[in-house]
C-alpha positions as CSV (number, residue, x, y, z in Angstrom):
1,X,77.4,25.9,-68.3
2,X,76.4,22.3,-68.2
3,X,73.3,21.7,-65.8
4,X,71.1,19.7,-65.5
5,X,67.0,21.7,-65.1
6,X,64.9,20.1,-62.6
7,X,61.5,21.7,-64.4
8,X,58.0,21.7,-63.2
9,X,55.1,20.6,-65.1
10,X,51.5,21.4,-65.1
11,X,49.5,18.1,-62.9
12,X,46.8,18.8,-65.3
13,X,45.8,22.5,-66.5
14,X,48.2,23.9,-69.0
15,X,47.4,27.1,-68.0
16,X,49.8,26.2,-65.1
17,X,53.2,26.2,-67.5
18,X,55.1,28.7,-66.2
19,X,57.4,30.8,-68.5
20,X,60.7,29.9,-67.4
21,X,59.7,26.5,-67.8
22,X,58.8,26.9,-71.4
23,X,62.2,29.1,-71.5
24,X,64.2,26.5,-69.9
25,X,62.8,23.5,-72.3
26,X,63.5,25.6,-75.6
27,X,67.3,26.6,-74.4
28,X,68.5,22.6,-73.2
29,X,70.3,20.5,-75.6
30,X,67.6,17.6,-74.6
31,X,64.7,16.8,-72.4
32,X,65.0,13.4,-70.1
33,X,61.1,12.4,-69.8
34,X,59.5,10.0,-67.4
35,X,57.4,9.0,-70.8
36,X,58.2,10.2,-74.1
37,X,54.6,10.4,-74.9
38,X,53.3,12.3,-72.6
39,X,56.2,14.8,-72.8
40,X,55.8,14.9,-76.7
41,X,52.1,16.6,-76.1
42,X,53.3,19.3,-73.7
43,X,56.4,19.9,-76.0
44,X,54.1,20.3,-79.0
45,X,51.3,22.4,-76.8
46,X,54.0,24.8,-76.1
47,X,55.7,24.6,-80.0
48,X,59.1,23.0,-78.5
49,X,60.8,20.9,-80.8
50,X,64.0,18.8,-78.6
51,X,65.0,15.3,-78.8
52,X,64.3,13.3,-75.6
53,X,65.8,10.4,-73.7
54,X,63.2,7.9,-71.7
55,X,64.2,8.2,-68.4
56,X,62.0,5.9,-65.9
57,X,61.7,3.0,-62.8
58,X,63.0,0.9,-64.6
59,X,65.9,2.3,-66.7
60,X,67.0,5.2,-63.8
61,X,70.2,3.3,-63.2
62,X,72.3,3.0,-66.4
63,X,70.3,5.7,-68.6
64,X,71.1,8.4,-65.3
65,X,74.7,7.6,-66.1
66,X,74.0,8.1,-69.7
67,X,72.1,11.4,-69.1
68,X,75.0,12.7,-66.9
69,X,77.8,11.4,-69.1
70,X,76.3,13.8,-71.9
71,X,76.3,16.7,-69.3
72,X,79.5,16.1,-68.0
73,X,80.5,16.3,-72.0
74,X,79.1,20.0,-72.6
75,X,75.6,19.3,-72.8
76,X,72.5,20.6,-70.8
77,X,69.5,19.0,-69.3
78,X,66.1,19.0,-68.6
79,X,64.3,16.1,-66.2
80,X,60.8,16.6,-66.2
81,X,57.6,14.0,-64.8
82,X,54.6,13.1,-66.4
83,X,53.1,15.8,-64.4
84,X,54.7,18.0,-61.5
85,X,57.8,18.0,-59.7
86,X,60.2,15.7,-60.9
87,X,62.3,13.6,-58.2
88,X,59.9,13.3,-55.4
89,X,58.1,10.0,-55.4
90,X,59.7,10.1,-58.2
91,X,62.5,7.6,-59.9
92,X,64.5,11.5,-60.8
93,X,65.8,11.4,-57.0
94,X,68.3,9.2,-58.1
95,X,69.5,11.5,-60.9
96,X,70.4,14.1,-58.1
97,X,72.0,12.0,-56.3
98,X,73.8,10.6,-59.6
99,X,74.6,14.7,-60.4
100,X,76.1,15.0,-57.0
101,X,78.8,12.3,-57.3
102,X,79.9,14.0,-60.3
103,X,79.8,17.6,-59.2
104,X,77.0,18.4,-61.3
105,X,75.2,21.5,-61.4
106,X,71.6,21.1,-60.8
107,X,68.9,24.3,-61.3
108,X,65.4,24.0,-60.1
109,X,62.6,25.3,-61.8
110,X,59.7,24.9,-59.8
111,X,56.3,24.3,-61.0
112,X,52.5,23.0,-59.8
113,X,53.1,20.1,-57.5
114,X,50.1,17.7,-56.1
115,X,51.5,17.7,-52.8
116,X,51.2,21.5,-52.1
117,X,48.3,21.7,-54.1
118,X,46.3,19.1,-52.0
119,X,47.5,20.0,-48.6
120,X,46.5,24.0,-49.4
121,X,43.0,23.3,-49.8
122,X,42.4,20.4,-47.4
123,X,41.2,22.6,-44.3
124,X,43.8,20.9,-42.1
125,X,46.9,21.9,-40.8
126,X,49.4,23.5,-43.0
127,X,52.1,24.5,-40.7
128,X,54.0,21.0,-40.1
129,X,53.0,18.1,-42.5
130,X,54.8,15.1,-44.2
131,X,54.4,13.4,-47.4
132,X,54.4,9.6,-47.0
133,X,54.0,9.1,-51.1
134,X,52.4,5.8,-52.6
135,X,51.4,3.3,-49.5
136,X,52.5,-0.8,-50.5
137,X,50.3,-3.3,-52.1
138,X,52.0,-5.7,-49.7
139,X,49.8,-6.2,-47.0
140,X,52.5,-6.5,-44.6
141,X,54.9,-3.8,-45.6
142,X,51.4,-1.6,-45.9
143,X,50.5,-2.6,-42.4
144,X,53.7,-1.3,-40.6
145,X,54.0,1.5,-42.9
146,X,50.7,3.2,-41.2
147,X,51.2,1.5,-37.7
148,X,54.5,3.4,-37.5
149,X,52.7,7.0,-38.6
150,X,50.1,6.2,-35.4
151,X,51.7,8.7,-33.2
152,X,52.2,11.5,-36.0
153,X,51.3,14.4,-35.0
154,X,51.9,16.5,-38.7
155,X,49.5,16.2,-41.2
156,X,49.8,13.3,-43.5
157,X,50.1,13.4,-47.5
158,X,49.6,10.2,-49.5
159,X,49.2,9.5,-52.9
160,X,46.7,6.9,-54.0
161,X,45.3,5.4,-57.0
162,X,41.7,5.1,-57.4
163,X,41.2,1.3,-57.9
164,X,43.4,0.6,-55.1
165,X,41.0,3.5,-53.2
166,X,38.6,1.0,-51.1
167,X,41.6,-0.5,-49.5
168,X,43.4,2.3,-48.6
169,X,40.2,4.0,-47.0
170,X,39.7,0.7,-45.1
171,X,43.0,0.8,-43.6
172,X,43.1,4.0,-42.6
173,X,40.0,4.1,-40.8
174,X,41.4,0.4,-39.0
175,X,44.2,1.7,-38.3
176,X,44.2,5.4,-37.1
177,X,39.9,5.1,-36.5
178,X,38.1,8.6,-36.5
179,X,39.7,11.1,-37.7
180,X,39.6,14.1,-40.0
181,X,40.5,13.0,-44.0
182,X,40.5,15.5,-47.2
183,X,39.7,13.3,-50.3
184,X,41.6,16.2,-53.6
185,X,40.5,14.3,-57.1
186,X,42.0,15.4,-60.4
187,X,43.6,18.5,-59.1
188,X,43.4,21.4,-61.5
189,X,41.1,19.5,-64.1
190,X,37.8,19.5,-65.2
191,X,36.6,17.4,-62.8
192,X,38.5,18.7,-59.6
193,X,36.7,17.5,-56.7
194,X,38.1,18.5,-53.2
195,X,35.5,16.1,-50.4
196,X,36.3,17.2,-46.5
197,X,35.1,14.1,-44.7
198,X,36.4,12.0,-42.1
199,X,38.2,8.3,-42.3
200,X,35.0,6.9,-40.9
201,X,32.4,8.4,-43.8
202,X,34.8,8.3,-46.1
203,X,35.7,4.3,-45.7
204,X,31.5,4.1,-45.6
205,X,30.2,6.2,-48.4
206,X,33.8,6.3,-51.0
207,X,35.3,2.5,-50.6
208,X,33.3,1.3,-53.7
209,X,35.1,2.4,-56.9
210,X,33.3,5.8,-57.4
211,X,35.9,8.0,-57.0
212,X,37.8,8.2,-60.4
213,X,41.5,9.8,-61.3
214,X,44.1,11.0,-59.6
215,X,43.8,11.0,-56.2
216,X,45.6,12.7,-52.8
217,X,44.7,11.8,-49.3
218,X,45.1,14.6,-46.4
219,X,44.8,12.9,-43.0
220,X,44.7,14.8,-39.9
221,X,47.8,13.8,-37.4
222,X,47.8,12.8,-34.0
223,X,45.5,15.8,-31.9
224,X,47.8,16.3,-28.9
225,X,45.9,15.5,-25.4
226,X,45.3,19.1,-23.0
227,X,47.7,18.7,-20.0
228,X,45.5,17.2,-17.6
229,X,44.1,20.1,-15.0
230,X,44.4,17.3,-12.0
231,X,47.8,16.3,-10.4
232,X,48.2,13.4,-8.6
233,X,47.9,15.2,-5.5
234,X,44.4,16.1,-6.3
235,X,43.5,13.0,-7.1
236,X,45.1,11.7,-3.6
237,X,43.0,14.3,-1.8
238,X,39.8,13.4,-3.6
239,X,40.4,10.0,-3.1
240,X,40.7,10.9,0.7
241,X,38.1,12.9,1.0
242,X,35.9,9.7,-0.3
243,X,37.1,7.3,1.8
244,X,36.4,9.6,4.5
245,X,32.6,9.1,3.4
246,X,32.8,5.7,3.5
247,X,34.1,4.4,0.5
248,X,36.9,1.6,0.4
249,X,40.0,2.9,-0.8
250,X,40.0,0.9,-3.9
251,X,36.8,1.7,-4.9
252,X,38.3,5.4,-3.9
253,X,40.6,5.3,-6.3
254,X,38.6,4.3,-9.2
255,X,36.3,7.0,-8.7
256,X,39.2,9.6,-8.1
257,X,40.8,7.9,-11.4
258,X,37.7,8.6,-13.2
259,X,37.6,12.4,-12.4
260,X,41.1,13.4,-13.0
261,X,42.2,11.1,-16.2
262,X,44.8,9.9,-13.4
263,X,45.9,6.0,-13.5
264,X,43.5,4.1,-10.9
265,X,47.7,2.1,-9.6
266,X,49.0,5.3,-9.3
267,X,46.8,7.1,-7.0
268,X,46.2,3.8,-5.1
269,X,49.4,3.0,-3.9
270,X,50.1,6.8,-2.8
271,X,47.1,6.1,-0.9
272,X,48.5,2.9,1.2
């Protein structure tokens, strides 16, 4: 039947190539690449000999309506990255989308991914996370981008690349201050390097160009306040209770505020 193979490849150990992926490549009429090149060095790794179409940023449009005119014609495909899943952060989400409108079929073949990789061995929380991808190199669109992830309480995934490293680290630590931040470097490689630090040491001892390859940030979301033990009617009584020994009500307050986390207004006015 004509599909198109969504196929996962190794993010750098070949020892990660799964089976079915080197079965689906073989059995495909051709391979849609992010870069031909890289593509061409797994393909000969592996011994499989297909033709290839580029498929990237900057051709996605036209060449997906290429790709699934061939499909649509008899032909299967495979879409595969320069390294992982294909179609997350990844121009191939448009190819999905492209297979959809056409009725398509479309056959995932998972593989290694960064994302999952990173987020496994960051010692944060695994059980609710999101991946936010590359952050902007506009200042501005950058800027709101983080401003509007203050309040998250998931784990956050970015993607980074080391020279623009110092930066990122910077704004993190300005923006969200002290928190929790796994630093994974070239995942699966020779030189994997997994660095459990915090925004703060991490902006101070990694934000001057040291830190080479491929990079994933892990920062720890939002920690959720305890419900406060004090309700305002404690505070209101403790307040009281001061005043009784003397104290002015608003310096009452204050002091009551201080104890039970409870806003100074709020027990003030429930006290007049």
């Amino acid at each position: 039947m004509s599909t198109l193979y969504v196929v996962g490849t190794p993010i750098g150990n070949l020892g990660d190539m799964s089976p079915r992926a080197i079965e689906t490549l073989n059995k495909v009429d051709f391979i849609a690449a992010e870069d031909t090149r890289v593509t061409l060095k797994l393909l000969n790794h592996f011994g499989i000999k297909k033709p290839m179409v580029s498929y990237y940023e900057h051709n996605k449009e036209y060449r997906g309506e290429l790709i699934c005119d061939r499909i649509k014609a008899g032909e299967s495909c495979a879409i595969v990255t320069d390294a992982g899943m294909p179609c997350v952060s990844d121009p191939g989400e448009l190819l999905i989308k492209q297979c959809e409108q056409y009725s398509i079929k479309t056959v995932v073949v998972p593989g290694p991914s960064a994302v999952i990789s990173a987020l496994c061995v960051s010692g944060l929380a695994t059980g609710r996370f999101c991946f936010e991808g590359f952050l902007s190199v506009n200042k501005k669109s950058r800027s709101e981008h983080l401003e509007s992830l203050l309040t998250e309480t998931r784990t956050m995934i970015f993607y980074e690349a080391p020279h623009k490293l110092n930066n990122t680290l910077k704004d993190l630590y300005e923006t969200f201050g002290e928190r929790k931040l796994t630093i994974a470097r070239e995942l699966t490689k020779l030189h994997e390097e997994i660095i459990r630090t915090t925004t703060k040491e991490a902006f101070e001892n990694y934000a001057d160009g040291q830190l080479k390859g491929e990079i994933v940030l892990i920062l720890e979301g939002k920690v959720q306040e305890s419900a406060n033990a004090y309700s305002i009617d404690d505070a209101l009584n403790i307040a009281k209770k001061l005043i009784a020994d003397g104290m002015k009500p608003t310096d009452a307050a204050k002091e009551a505020a201080k104890i039970t986390k409870i806003r100074k207004n709020d027990i003030y006015k429930k006290l007049i």
